[in-house]
C-alpha angles and dihedrals in degrees: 000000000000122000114251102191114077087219093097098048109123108244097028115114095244084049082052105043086048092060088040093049085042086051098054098040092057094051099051097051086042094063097045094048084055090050097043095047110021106034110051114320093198089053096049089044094053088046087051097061095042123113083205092078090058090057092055105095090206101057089045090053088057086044096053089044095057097052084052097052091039093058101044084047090045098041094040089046097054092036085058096050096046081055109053086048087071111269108146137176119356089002083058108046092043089053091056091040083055090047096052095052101045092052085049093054100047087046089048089044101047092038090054080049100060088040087060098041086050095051087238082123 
């Protein structure tokens, strides 16, 4: 089936962002599933228990960055696929409407969450 939303055409800037957000996704999880399994699994265990990394900006601004990237990826990914499926005019404006907001409030949610966590509310 060919694809109907320009999106996924190689070269457009939504074709480009989901690679980027893709990208992104996969390193970072990369790099926690090395630290997890291959540093020192007793010390990344313990960390990850600890209240202390909450309280570091830089790694709530990360966290926060990943939710981000992980929802447009997520939202844009399953807009695209309902698309191409065949959803056109006001089905498919109020899907996209439902998928916003529901990126934006699992963003918003998960973003209120580590705040707390981290003692910054």
């Amino acid at each position: 089936m060919a694809e109907r939303y320009s999106s996924f055409t190689p070269g457009g800037t939504g074709w480009f962002f989901q690679r980027l957000t893709a990208a992104f996704l996969v390193v970072v999880l990369a790099f926690h599933f090395f630290l997890l399994h291959f540093v020192n699994h007793a010390y990344e265990v313990t960390f990850l228990g600890t209240q202390a990394r909450m309280e570091n900006v830089g790694y709530l601004l990360t966290m926060v960055l990943f939710l981000v990237t992980a929802a447009f990826h997520g939202v844009n990914g399953v807009y695209n696929a309902l698309v191409n499926q065949g959803l056109k005019g006001t089905q498919k404006k109020i899907v996209l409407a439902v998928l916003t907001l529901a990126g934006v409030a699992l963003v918003a949610q998960g973003t209120y969450v580590a705040l707390v966590m981290g003692g910054m509310i």
